[in-house]
C-alpha positions in Angstrom: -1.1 -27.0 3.1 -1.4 -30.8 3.1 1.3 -30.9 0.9 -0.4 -29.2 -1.4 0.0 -25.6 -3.1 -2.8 -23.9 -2.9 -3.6 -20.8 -4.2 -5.5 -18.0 -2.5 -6.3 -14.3 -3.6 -7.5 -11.3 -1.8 -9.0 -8.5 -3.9 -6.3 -5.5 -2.9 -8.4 -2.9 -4.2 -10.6 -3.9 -1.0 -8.1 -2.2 0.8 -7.3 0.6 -1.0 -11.1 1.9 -0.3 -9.4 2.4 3.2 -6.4 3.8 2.6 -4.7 4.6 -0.8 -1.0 4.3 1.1 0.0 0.8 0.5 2.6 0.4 2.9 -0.3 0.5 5.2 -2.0 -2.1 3.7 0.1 -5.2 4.7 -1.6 -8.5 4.9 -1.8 -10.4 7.8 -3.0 -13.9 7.6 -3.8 -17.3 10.1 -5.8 -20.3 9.0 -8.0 -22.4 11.4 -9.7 -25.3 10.8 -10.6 -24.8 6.8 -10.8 -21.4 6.6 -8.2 -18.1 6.2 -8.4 -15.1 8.0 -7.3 -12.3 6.3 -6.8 -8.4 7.7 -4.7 -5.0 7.0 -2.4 -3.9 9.3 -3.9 -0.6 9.5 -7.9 -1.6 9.0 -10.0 -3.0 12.5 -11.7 -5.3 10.3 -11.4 -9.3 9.6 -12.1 -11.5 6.6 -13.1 -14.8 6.4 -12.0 -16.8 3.4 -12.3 -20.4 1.8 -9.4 -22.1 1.1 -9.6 -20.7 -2.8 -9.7 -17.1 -1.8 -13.2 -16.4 -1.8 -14.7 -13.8 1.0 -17.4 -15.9 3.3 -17.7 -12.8 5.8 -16.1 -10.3 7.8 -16.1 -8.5 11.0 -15.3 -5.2 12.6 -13.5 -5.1 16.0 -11.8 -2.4 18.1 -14.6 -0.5 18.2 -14.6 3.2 19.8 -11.3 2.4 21.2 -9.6 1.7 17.8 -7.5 5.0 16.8 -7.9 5.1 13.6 -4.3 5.9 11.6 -5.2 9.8 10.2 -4.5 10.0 6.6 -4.3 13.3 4.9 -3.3 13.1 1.5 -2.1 17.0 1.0 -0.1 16.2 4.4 1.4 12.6 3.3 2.7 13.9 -0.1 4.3 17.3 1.7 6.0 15.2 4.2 6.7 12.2 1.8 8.8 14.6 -0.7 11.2 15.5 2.0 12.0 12.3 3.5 9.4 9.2 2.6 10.2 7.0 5.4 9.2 9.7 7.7 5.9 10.3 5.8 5.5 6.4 6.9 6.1 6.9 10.3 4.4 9.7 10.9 1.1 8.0 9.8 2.1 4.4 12.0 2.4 6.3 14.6 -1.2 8.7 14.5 -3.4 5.1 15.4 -3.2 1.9 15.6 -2.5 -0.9 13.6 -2.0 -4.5 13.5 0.8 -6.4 14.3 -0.3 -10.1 13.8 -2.9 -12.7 14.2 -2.4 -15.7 15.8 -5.0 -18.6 17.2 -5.7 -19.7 20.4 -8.1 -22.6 21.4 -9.4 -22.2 17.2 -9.9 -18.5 17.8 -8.4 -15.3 16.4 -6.2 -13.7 18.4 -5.1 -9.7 16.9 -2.3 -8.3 18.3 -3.3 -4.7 18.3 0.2 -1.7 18.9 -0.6 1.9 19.3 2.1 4.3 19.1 4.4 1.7 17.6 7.9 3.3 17.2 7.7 5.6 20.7 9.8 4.3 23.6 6.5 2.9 25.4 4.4 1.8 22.8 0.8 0.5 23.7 0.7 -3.3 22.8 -2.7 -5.2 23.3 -5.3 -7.7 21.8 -8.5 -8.5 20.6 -9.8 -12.3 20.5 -12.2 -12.9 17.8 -14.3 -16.7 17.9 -13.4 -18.4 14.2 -17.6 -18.2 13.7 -17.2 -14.3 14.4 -19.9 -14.4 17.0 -18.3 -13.0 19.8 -15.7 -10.3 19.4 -14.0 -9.1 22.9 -13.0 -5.8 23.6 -9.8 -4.5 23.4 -7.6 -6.2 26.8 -4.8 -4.3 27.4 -1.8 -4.8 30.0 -0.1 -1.9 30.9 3.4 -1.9 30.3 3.5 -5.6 28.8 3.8 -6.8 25.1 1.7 -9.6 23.5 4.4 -12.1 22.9 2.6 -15.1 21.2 -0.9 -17.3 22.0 -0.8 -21.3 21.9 -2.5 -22.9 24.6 -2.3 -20.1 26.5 -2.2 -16.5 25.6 1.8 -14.8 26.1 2.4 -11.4 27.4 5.7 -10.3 28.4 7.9 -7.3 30.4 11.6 -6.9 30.1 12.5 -6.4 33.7 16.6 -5.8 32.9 18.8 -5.6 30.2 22.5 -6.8 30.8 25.1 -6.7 27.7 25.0 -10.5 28.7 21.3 -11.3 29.2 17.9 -9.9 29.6 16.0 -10.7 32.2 11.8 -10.9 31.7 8.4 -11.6 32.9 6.6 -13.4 31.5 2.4 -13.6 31.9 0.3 -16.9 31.2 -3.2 -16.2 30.2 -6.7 -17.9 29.7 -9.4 -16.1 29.4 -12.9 -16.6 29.9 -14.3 -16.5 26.1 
């Protein structure tokens, strides 16, 4: 950043307290302003950071509409020793998990996907202000995907699908935050 290499760490073994699967445990990171924001794919929770890795505060989102991803350990290792990705999959696709966070208008934006690897999966988002004190509920759009924030927020809908182009929709959002 600035030219600069600057190194941040985030205590992993945070993580594991969730879930002992690592694969579930990918980072997903955005900075704003001076600080990192840090999450798991597979936990509803944010962390603030400094810019030397150390945890300022976090927050819960999702709420009672976040399905959590089921772990069962006895489960996992019986369907992991016949075919591991599968073991993977299987748990993905139990709850929900995140795909990314981006900003928008120096908030948090976390693209949320249920039911990820299905033929319809469930794509929505939570916005998050950078001071965590508001947290909106989870805004979903039936049958559109969260394609990227900016100014604006992005959602999209492939409309047709041609061996020479695809044709889409494509929603422009601001919300009221």
């Amino acid at each position: 950043m600035n030219g600069k290499f600057i190194k941040a760490y985030f205590d992993y073994g945070i993580g594991k307290r969730f879930y002992p699967v690592s694969i579930l445990l990918l980072g997903k990171i955005v900075k704003i302003k001076d600080y990192i924001y840090f999450a798991f794919q597979s936990i509803p929770k944010l962390w603030r950071l400094d810019l030397n890795g150390n945890i300022l505060d976090s927050v819960d989102f999702g709420g009672t509409d976040w399905k959590i991803i089921k772990y069962d350990r006895k489960e996992f290792l019986k369907s992991k020793k016949k075919k591991r990705s599968m073991a993977i999959l299987e748990l993905i696709l139990s709850g929900d998990f995140i795909e990314k966070l981006t900003r928008w208008k120096n908030n948090i934006v976390v693209n949320v996907v249920r039911n990820a690897f299905e033929e319809n999966p469930e794509n929505c988002f939570i916005v998050i202000s950078y001071d965590f004190k508001k947290v909106s509920k989870v805004i979903r759009y039936k049958d559109y995907e969260f394609s990227g924030s900016g100014k604006y927020i992005y959602l999209s809908k492939e409309l047709e699908i041609d061996s020479n182009y695809k044709k889409c929709e494509v929603l422009v959002c601001d919300l009221k935050f």
